[in-house]
N, C-alpha and C positions, 0 to 999 in steps of 0.2 A: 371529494374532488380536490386534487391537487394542480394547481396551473391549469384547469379546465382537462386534465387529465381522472380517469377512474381510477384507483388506489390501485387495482391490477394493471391499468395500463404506465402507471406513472413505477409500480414496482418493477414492470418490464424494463423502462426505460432504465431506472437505475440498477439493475444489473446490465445491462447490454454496455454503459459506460461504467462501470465497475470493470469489469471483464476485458473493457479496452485501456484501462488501466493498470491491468495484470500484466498483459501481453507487452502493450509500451513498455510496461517497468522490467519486465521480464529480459528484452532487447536493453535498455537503458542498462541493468544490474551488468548483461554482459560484457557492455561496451566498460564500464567502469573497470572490470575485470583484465579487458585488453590496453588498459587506459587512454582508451577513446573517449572526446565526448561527444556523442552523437545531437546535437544541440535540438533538430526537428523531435527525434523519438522523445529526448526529454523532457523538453515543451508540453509536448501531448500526453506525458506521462503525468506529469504536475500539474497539467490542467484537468483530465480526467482523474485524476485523483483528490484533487481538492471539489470538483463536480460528483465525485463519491459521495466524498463528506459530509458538502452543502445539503445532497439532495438528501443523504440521509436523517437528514435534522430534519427534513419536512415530510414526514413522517409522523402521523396523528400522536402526541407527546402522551404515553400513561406513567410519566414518572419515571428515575433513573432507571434504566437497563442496563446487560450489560455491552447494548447495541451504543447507547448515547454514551456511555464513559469510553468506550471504544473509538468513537465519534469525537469526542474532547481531545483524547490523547490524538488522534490524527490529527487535529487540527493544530496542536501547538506542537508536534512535530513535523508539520508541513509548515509550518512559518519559521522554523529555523532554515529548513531547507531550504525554503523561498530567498531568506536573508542572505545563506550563506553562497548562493549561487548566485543572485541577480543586484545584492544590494555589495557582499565583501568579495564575490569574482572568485572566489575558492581560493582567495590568499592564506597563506601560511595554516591557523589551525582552524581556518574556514572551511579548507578541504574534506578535513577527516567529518567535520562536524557535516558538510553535503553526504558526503557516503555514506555516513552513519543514519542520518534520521532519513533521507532518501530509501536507501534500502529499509528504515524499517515501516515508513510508510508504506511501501509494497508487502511484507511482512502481515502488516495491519489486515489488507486489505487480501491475500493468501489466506489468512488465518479464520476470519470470515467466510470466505472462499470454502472451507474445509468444512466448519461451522454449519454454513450454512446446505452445504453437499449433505450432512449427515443427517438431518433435519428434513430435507425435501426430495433426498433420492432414496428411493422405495430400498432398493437395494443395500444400501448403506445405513439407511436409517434400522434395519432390519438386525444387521450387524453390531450397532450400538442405539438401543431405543432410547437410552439416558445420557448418552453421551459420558457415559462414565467407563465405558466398557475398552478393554484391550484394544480394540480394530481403532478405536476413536484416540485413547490416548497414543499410540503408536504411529497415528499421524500425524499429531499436531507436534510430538517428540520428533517425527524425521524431519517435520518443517523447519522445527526452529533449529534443529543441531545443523540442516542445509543450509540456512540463513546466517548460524555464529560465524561456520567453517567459511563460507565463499564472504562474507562479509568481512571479517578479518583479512580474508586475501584482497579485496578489493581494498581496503583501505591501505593494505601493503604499494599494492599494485597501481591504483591511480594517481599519476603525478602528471597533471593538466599540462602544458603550458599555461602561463598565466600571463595578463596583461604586465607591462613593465610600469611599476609603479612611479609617478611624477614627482 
C-alpha cells in the first residue's frame, strides 16, 4: 500500500499524471518553439513532472535501477529548471539553461514513455522481447535525434521578454 492506495491503483495513478506531463510538456516544448511562454501549461508541466518523479521514488525500493537513476537524474534536472525559471526569471544564460533541462525533463519522461510501451504493450513487446531489438533501438534513436533537432531550435528560438532588471 502506498498513500492507502494498492501498488496497481497507486501505479495507475502515476501514469495517468505521467501522461499529463507529457502532453503539458508537449504544448509547453511548442510554445517554447513559437517563443511563447505559456505560463498555465508550464506550471502543470513542472508540477506534473516533478509529481512523476516524487511518485516514482515511492515505489517499493529493490535497490538502484535503472528506473531510480532515471528518477535522480530528473530530479536535479528539474531543480535547475525550477531555479532558472522561478528563482533567475530566464535572465541571460538562465534562459538556455530553462530550455534545455525543461525539454529534457520531458525527454526523461518520453523516453520512459517508450520504455515502458515496449515492456507492457503485447504488440510492441513482441517486436522487441529484450529490448535490444531494431523496432526498440529505432525508437528511442527517432526520440532523441526529435528532441536534439527541435531542442536546438527552441533554444534558438525562445527569447522571452524578461522582467527589467532594478
Amino acid at each position: 500500500m502506498i498513500f492507502g492506495l494498492s501498488i496497481g491503483a497507486f501505479t495507475i495513478l502515476h501514469v495517468i499524471i505521467s501522461l499529463v506531463a507529457i502532453l503539458s510538456g508537449l504544448i509547453v516544448f511548442a510554445g517554447l518553439l513559437a517563443s511563447e511562454r505559456q505560463t498555465n501549461w508550464t506550471t502543470l508541466f513542472l508540477v506534473t513532472t516533478v509529481l512523476t518523479t516524487a511518485t516514482g521514488f515511492m515505489f517499493p525500493f529493490a535497490g538502484p535501477t535503472p528506473a531510480f537513476i532515471t528518477g535522480i537524474v530528473s530530479t536535479v534536472t528539474l531543480v535547475f529548471a525550477l531555479l532558472a525559471l522561478y528563482v533567475f526569471r530566464l535572465d541571460r544564460a538562465w534562459r538556455w539553461i530553462y530550455v534545455v533541462t525543461a525539454l529534457f525533463a520531458l525527454y526523461l519522461n518520453c523516453f520512459v514513455l517508450v520504455v515502458q510501451s515496449f515492456q507492457k504493450v503485447a504488440f510492441l513487446h513482441s517486436l522487441a522481447p529484450t529490448q535490444a531489438e531494431l523496432p526498440f533501438v529505432l525508437a528511442h534513436g527517432l526520440l532523441l535525434a526529435a528532441f536534439l533537432l527541435f531542442g536546438f531550435l527552441a533554444v534558438r528560438r525562445f527569447h522571452p521578454m524578461v522582467a527589467v532588471r532594478a
